[in-house]
NULUMMAR-159962 format. One line per 2 residues: their letters; for each residue x, y, z of N, C-alpha, C, O. Coordinates in pm, whole numbers. Atoms other than C-alpha are relative to their C-alpha. Layout:
N
A	X/Y/Z/X/Y/Z/X/Y/Z/X/Y/Z ~ ... $
This chain:
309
XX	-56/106/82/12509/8276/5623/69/-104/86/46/-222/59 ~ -40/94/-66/12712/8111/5890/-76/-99/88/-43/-216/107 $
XX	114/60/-71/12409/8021/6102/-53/-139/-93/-74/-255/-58 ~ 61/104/109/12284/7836/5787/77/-108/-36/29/-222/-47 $
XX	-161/74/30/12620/7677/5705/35/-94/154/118/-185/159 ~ 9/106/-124/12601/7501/6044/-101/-36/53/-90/-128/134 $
XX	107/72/13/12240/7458/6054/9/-120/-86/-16/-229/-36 ~ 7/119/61/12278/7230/5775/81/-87/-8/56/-199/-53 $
XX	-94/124/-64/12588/7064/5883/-102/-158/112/-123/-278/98 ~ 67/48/-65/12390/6957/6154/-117/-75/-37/-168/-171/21 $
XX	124/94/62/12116/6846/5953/51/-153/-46/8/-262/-10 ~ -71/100/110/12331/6622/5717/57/-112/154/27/-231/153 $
XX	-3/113/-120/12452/6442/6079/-55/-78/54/-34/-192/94 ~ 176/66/-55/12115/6392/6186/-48/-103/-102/-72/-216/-60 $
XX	21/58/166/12033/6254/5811/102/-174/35/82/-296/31 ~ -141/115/-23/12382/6061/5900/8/-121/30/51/-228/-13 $
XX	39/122/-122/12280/5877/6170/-77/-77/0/-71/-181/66 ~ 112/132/-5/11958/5715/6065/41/-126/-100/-43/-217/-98 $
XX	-34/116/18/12132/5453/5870/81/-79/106/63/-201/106 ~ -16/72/-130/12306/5346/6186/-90/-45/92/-80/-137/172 $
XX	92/59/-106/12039/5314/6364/-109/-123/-65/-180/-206/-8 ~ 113/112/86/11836/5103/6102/117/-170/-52/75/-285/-71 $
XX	-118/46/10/12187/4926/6033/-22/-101/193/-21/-223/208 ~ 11/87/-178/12143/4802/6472/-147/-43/-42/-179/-156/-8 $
XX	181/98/-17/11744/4718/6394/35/-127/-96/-2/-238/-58 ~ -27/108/35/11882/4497/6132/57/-107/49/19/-222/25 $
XX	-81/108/-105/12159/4329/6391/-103/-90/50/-134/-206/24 ~ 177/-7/-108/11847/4312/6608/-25/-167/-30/0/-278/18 $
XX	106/116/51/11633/4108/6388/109/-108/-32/85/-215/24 ~ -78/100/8/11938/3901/6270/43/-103/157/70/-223/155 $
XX	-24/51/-73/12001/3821/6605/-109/-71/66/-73/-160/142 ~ 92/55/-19/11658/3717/6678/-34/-89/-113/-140/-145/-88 $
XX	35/84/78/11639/3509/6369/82/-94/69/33/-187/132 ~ -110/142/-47/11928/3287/6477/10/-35/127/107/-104/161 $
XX	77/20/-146/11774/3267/6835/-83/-148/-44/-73/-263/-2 ~ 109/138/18/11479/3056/6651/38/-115/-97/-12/-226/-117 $
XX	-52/150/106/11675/2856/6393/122/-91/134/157/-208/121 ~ -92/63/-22/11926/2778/6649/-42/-28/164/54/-4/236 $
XX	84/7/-189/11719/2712/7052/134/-27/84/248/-38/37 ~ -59/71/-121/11882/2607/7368/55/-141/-19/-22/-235/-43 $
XX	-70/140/-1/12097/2315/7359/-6/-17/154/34/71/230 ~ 20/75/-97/12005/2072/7665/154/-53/79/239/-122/22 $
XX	-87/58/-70/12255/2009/7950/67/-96/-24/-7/-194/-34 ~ -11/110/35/12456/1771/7874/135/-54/123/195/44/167 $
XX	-65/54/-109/12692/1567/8146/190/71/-28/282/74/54 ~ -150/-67/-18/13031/1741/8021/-57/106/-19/-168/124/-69 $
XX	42/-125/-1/13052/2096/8069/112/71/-64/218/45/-6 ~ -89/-64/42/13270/2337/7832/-41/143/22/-124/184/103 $
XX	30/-111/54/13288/2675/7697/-90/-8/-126/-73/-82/-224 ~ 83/8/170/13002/2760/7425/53/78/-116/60/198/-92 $
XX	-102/-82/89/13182/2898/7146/-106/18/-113/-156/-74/-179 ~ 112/-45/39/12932/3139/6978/12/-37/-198/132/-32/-224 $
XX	17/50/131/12871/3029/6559/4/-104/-7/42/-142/-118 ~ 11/127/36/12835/2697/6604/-159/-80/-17/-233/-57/79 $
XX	147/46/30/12495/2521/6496/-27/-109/108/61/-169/170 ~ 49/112/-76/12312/2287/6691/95/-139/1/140/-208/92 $
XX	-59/143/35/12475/1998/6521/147/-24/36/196/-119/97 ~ -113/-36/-83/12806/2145/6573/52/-14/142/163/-50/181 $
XX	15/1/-134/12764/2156/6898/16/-107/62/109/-133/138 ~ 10/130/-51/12622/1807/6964/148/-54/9/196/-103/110 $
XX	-124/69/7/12983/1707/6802/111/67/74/230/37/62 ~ -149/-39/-101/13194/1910/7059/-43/-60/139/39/-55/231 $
XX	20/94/-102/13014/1701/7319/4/80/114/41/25/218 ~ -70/-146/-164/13062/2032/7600/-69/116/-63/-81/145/-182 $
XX	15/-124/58/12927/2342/7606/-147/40/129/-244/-32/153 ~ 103/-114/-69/12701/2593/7847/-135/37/-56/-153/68/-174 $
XX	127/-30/84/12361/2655/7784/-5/140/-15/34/211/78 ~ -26/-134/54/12325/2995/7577/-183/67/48/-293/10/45 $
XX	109/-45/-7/12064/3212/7662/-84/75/-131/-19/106/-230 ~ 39/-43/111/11779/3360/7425/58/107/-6/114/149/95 $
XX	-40/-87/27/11882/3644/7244/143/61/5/169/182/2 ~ -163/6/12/12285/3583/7247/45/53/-131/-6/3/-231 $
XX	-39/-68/108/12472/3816/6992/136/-77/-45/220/-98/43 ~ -137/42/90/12770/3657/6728/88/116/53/54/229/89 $
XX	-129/-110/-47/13095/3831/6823/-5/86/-88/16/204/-60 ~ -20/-83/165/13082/3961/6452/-141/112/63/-111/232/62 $
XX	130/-73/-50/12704/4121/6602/55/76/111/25/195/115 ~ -58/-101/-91/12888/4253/6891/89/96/15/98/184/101 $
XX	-86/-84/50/13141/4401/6746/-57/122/-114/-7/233/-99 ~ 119/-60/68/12895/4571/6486/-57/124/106/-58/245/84 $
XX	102/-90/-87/12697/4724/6780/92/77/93/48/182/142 ~ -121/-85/-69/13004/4857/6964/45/94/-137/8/208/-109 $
XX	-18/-85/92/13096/5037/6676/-87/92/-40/-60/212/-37 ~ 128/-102/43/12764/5180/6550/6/60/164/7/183/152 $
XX	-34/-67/-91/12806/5281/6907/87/122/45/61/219/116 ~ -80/-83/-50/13125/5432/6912/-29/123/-87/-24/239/-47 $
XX	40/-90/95/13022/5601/6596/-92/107/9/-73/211/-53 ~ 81/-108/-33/12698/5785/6752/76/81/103/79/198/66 $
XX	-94/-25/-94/12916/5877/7040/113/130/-28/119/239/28 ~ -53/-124/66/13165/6076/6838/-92/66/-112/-33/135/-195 $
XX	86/-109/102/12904/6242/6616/-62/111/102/-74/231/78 ~ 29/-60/-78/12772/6334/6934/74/130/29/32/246/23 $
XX	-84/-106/-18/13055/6524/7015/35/91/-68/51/204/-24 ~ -27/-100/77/13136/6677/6739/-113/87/-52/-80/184/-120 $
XX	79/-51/-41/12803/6791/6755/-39/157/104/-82/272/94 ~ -36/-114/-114/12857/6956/7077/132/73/-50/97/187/-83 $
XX	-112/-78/42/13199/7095/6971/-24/145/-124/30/255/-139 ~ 45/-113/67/13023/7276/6711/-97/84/48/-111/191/-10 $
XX	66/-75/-16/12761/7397/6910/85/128/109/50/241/145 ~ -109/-27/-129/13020/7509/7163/88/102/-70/167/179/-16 $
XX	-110/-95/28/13189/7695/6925/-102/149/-107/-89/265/-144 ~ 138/-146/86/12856/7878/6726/27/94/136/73/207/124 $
XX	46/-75/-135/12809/7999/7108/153/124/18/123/240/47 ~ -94/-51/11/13225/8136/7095/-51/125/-101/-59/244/-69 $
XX	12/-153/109/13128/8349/6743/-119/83/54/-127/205/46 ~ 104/-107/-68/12822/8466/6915/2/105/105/-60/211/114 $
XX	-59/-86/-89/12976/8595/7195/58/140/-41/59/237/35 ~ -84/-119/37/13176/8856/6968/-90/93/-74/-65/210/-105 $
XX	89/-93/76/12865/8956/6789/-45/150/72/-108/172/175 ~ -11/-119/-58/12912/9345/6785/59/19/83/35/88/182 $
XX	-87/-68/-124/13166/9359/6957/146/43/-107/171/-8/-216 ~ -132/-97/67/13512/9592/6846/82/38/93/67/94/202 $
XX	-146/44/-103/13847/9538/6968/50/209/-89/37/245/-206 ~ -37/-109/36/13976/9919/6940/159/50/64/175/46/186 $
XX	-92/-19/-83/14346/10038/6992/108/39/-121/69/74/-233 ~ -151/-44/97/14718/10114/6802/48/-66/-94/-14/-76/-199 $
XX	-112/45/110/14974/9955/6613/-24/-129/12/-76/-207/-67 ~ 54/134/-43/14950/9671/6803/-113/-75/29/-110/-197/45 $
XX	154/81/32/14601/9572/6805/-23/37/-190/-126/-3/-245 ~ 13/-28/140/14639/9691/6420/59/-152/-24/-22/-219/-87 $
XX	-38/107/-7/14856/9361/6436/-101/-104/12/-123/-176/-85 ~ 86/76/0/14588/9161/6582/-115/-35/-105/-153/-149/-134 $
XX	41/-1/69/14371/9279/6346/11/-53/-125/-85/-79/-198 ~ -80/62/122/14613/9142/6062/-30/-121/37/-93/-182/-49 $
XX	-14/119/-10/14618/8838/6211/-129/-100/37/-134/-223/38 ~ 138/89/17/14245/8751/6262/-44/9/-101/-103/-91/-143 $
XX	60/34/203/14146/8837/5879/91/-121/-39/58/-196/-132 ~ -66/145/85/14414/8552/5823/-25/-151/81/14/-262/45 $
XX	51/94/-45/14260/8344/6069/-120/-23/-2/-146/-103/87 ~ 129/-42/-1/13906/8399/6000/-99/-78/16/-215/-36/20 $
XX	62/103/-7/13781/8079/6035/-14/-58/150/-77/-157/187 ~ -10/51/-172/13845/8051/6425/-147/51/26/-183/135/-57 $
XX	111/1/-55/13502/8073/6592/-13/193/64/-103/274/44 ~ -64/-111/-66/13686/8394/6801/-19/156/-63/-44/267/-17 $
XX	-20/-136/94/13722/8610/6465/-103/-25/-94/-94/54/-189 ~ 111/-48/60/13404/8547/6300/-130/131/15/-210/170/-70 $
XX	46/-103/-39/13244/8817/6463/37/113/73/-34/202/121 ~ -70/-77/-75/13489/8989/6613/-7/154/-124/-32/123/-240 $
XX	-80/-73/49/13580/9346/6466/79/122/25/81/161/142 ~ -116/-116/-74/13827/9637/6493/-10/121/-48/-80/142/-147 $
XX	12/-131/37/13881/9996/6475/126/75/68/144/154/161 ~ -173/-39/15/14238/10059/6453/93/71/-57/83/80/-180 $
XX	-59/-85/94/14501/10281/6365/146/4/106/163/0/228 ~ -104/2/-92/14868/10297/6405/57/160/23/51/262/-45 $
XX	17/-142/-71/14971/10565/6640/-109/52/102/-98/144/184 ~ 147/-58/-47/14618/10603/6767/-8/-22/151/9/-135/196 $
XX	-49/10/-138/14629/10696/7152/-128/50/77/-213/111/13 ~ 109/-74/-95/14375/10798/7450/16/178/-20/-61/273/-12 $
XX	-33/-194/15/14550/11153/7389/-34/47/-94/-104/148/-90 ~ 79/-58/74/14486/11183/7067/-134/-3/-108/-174/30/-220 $
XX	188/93/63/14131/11023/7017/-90/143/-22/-194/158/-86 ~ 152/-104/31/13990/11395/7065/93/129/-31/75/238/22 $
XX	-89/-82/103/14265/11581/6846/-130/29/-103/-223/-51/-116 ~ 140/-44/80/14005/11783/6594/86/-82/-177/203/-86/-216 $
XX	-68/28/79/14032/11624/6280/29/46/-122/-40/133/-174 ~ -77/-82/97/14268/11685/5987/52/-94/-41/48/-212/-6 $
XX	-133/96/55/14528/11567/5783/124/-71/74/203/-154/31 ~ -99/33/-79/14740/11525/6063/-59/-114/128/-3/-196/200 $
XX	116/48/-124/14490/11387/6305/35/-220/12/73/-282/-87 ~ -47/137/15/14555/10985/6388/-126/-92/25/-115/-209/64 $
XX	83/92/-37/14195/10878/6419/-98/-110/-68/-160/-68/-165 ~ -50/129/111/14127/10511/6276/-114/59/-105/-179/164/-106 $
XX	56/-12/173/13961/10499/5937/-125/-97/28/-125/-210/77 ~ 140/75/10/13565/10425/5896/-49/20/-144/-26/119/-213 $
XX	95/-51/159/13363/10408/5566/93/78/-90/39/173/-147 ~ -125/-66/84/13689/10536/5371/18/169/82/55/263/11 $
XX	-55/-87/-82/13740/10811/5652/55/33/141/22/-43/232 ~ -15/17/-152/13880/10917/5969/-126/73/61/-190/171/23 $
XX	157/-44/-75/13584/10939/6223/29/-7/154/90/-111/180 ~ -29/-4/-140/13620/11002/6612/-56/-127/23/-148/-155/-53 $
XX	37/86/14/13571/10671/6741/-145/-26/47/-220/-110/-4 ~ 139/9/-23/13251/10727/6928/-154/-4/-71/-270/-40/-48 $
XX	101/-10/115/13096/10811/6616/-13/-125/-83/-113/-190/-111 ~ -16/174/87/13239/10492/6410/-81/-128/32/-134/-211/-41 $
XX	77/99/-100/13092/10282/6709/-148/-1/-8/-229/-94/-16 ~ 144/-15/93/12788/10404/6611/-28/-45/-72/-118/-124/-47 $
XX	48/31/151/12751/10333/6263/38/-165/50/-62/-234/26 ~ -29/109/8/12905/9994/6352/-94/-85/100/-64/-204/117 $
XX	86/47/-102/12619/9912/6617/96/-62/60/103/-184/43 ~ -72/101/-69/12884/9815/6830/-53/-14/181/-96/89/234 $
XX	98/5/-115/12741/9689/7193/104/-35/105/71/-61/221 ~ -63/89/-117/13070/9563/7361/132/66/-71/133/34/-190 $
XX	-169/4/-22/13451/9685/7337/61/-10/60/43/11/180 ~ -116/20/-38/13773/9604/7361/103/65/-24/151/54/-137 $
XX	-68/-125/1/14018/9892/7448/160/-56/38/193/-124/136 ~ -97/72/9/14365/9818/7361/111/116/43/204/85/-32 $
XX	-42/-117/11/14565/10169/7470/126/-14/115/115/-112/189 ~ -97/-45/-55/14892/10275/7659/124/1/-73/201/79/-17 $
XX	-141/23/12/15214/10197/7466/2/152/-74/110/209/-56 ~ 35/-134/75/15108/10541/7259/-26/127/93/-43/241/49 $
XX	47/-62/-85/15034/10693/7570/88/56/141/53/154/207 ~ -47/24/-132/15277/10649/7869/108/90/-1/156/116/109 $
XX	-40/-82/-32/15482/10883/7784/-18/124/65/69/208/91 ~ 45/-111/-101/15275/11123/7979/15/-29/124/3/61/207 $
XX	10/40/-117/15313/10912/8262/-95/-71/90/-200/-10/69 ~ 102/133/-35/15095/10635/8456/-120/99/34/-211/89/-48 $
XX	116/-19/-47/14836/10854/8646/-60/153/-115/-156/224/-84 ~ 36/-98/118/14807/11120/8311/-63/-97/-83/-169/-45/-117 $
XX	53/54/87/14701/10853/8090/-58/-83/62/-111/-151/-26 ~ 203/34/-64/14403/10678/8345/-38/52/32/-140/10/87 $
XX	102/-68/39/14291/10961/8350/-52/61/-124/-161/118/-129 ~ 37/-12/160/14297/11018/7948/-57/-94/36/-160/-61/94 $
XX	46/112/52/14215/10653/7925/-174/0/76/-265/-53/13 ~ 120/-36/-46/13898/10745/8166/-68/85/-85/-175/30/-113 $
XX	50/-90/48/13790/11042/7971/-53/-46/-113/-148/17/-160 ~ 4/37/94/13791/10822/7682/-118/-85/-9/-208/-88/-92 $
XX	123/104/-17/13580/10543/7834/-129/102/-3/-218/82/-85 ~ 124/-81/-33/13319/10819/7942/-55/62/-107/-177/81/-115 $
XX	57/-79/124/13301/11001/7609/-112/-136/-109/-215/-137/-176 ~ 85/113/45/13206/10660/7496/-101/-39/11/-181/-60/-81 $
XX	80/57/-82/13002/10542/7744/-157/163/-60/-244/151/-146 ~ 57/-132/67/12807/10918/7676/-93/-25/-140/-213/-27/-168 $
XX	74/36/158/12774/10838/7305/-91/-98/1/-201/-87/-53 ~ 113/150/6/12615/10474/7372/-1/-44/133/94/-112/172 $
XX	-11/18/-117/12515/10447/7712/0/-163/81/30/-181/199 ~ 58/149/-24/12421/10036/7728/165/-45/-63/173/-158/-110 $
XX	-174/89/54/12821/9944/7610/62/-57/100/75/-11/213 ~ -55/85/-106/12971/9719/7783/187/-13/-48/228/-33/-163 $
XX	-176/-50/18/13401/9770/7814/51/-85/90/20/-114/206 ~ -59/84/-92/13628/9554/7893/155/28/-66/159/58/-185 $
XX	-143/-109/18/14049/9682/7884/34/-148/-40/-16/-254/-3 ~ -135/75/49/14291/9480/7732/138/29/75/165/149/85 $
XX	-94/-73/-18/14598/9508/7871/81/12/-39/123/-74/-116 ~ -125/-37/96/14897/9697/7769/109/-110/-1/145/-160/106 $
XX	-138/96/-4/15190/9456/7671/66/69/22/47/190/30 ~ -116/-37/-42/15527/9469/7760/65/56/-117/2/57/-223 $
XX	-73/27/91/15828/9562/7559/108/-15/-7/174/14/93 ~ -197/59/5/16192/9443/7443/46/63/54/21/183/64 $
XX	-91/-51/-98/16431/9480/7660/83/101/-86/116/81/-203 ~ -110/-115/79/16654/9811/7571/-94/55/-110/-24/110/-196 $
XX	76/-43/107/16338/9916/7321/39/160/73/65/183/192 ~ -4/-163/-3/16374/10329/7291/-131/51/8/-168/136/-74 $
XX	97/-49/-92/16069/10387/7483/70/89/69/192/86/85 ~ -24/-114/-114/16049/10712/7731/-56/-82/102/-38/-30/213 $
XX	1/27/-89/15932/10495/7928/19/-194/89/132/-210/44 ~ -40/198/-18/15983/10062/8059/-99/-71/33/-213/-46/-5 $
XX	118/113/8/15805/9761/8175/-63/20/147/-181/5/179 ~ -7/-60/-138/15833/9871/8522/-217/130/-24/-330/114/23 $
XX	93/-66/2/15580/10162/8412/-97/-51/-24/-195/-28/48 ~ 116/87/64/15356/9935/8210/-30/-58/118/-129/-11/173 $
XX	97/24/-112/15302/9738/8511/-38/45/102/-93/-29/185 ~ 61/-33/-82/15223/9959/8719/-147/67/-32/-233/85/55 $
XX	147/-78/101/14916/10131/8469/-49/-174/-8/-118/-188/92 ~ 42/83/34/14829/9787/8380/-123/-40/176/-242/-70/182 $
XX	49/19/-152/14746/9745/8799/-104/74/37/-209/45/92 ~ 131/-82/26/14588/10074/8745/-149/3/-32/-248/50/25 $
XX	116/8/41/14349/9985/8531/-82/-160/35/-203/-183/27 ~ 67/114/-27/14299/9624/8628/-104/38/140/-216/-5/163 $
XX	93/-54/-138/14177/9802/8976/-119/81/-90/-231/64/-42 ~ 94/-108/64/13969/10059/8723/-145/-110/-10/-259/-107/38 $
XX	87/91/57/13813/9762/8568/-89/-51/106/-206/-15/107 ~ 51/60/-160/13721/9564/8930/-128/127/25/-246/99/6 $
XX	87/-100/-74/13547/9923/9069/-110/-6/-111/-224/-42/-82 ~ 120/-65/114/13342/10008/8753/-67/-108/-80/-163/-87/-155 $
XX	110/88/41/13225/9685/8655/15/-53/-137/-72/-124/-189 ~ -84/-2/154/13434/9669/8305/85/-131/-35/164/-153/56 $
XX	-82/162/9/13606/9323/8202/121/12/-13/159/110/-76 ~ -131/-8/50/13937/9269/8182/107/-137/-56/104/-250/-6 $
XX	-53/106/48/14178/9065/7977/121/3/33/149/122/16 ~ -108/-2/-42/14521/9006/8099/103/-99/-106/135/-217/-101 $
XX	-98/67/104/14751/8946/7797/153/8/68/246/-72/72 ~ -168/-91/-21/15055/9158/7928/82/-157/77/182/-194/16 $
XX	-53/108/-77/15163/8836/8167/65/-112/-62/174/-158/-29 ~ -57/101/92/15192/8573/7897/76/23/-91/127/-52/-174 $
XX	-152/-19/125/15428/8742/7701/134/12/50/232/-9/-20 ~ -115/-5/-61/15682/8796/7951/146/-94/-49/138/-187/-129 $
XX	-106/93/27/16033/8643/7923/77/8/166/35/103/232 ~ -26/15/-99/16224/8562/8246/45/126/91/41/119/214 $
XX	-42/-95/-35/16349/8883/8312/-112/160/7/-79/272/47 ~ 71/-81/-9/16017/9072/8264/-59/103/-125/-156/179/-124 $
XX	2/-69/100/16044/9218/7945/-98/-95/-93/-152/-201/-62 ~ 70/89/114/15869/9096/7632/74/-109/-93/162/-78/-173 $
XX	-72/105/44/15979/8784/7511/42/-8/-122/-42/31/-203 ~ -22/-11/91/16184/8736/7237/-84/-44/-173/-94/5/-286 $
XX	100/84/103/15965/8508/7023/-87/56/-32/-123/54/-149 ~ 128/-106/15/15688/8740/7069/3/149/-65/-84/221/-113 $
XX	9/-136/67/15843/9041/6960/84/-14/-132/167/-101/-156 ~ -7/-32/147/15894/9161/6602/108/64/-80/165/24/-182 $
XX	-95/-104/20/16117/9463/6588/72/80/82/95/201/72 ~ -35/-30/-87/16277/9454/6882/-28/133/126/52/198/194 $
XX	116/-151/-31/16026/9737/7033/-71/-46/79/-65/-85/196 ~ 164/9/-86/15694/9694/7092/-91/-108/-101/-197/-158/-62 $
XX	87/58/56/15553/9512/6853/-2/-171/-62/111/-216/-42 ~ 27/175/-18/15479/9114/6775/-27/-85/-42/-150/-72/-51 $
XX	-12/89/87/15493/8830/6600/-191/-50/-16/-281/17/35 ~ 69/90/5/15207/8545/6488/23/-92/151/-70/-132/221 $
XX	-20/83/-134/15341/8357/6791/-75/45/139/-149/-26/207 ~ 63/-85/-59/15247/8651/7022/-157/7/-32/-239/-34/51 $
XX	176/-8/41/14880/8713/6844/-51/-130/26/-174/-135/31 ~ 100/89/-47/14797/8375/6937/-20/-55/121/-84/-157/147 $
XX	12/21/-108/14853/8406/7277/-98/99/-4/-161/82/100 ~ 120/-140/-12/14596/8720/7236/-109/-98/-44/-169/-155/47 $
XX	46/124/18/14408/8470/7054/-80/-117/123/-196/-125/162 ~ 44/94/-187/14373/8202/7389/-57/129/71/-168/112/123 $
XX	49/-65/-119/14307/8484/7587/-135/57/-20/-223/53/65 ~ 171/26/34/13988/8571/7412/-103/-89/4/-225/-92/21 $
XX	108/138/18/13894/8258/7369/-55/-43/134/-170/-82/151 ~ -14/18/-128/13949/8207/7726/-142/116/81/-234/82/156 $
XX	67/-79/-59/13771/8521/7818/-144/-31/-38/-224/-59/51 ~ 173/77/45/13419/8416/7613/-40/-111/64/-157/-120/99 $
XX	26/79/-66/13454/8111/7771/-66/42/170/-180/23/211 ~ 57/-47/-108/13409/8239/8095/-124/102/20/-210/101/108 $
XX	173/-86/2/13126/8494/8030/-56/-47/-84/-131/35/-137 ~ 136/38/108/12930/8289/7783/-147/-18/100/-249/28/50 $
XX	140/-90/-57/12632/8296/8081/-32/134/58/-137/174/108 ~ 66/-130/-6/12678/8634/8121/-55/52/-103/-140/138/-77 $
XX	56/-7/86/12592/8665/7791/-127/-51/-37/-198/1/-123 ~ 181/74/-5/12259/8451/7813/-84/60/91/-205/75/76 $
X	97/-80/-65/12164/8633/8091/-37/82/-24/-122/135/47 $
């Protein structure tokens, strides 16, 4: 439906434009009519400026004036054709701007941003943005609480793993049903209390069980944000960046993408900025989600020919 919905935008532009252009064939011919009603006026011993709408006769009586060459346009004609100008010019663009941005929603096709509380957030906040290019094809598989540790808890009533088809489903399985071909793994703040090199190697075990289930997936980490200063974490920001380093090296070796949110949320002191956070914790405003937001956008931008290739 969206394909179609900007196919025929595009049509109706195209449609748009051919009265401008029949709109300049008319200038055209107007300007070649008043070529032959109105010729070359002959040298005459004073010399002025020719001051364009004046008739032959006119002319004679300003006694001055430059000889005009054939095919000289009225200011009113030149101003006309600069316009129908500027006018194809920006259609153009907005042209390209839309194709520029089909190519953005295409990028996300099948792809699933997967992770906690806080990508449960994100998730809130692209169904209310849904119209960005970013979140038309984006989707998620989220749950709050939901950690690398306990992704392969057996499940139960107690069990924290996100909700598919009105159930909880291990996610490797969900990814399945959802033909998903590309994620985005959103994990540590649920996690770190085990400690940095306990949870990349959960967060490994996790990729691999994945990778296992659908061997052609392509993974790219998100990284963990920060959080408020004095939040009642077991553990600080200190830890976060050092897992975040972790896995940005994980990502580099194995060939996996990575997005680097954690940086732009900072506040001068390292922590998570006030504006950005919510409940003085971990978790984050509209202000925050649209720096997550840029950074997607950012990131498609840069692999849109890895994606053609």
């Amino acid at each position: 439906m969206k394909n179609r919905t900007i196919t025929a935008a595009l049509l109706i532009t195209t449609l748009s434009v051919t009265p401008v252009l029949s709109s300049y064939a008319d200038t055209q011919r107007l300007s070649e009519s008043a070529n032959e009603a109105f010729p070359t006026v002959p040298e005459t011993e004073s010399t002025g400026i020719y001051t364009p709408g004046l008739t032959q006769t006119d002319y004679a009586l300003t006694g001055s004036g430059e000889e005009t060459t054939a095919g000289t346009l009225t200011e009113e004609e030149i101003l006309r054709e600069q316009q129908n100008r500027a006018w194809l010019e920006e259609q153009k663009r907005l042209q390209e701007e839309a194709l520029h941005a089909q190519k953005i929603s295409e990028f996300f096709k099948d792809s699933v941003v997967i992770g906690d509380s806080v990508a449960q957030g994100f998730a809130n906040y692209a169904a209310n943005n849904s119209a960005f290019p970013v979140f038309q094809n984006l989707k998620f598989l989220t749950r709050v609480s939901y950690s690398v540790h306990n992704a392969f808890m057996n499940i139960s009533g107690k069990s924290k793993h996100p909700i598919y088809q009105g159930q909880q489903m291990y996610a490797w399985d969900s990814l399945k049903l959802m033909g998903a071909k590309h994620i985005y793994t959103f994990f540590g703040l649920n996690d770190l209390w085990g400690g940095t090199d306990q949870t990349v190697a959960k967060y490994i075990q996790y990729i691999t069980r994945i990778q296992q289930e659908i061997p052609d997936i392509k993974i790219t980490i998100v990284s963990t944000t920060p959080i408020y200063k004095n939040a009642k974490e077991d553990f600080n920001n200190d830890t976060i960046r050092a897992f975040n380093a972790q896995m940005a090296a994980l990502a580099a070796e194995n060939g996996w993408g990575y997005i680097d949110i954690a940086s732009r949320l900072y506040d001068s002191e390292g922590n998570l900025a006030k504006q950005y956070c919510s409940d003085k914790g971990i978790h984050q405003t509209n202000a925050a989600y649209r720096i997550w937001q840029t950074a997607f956008e950012e990131y498609a931008e840069a692999h849109l020919d890895d994606n053609q290739s």
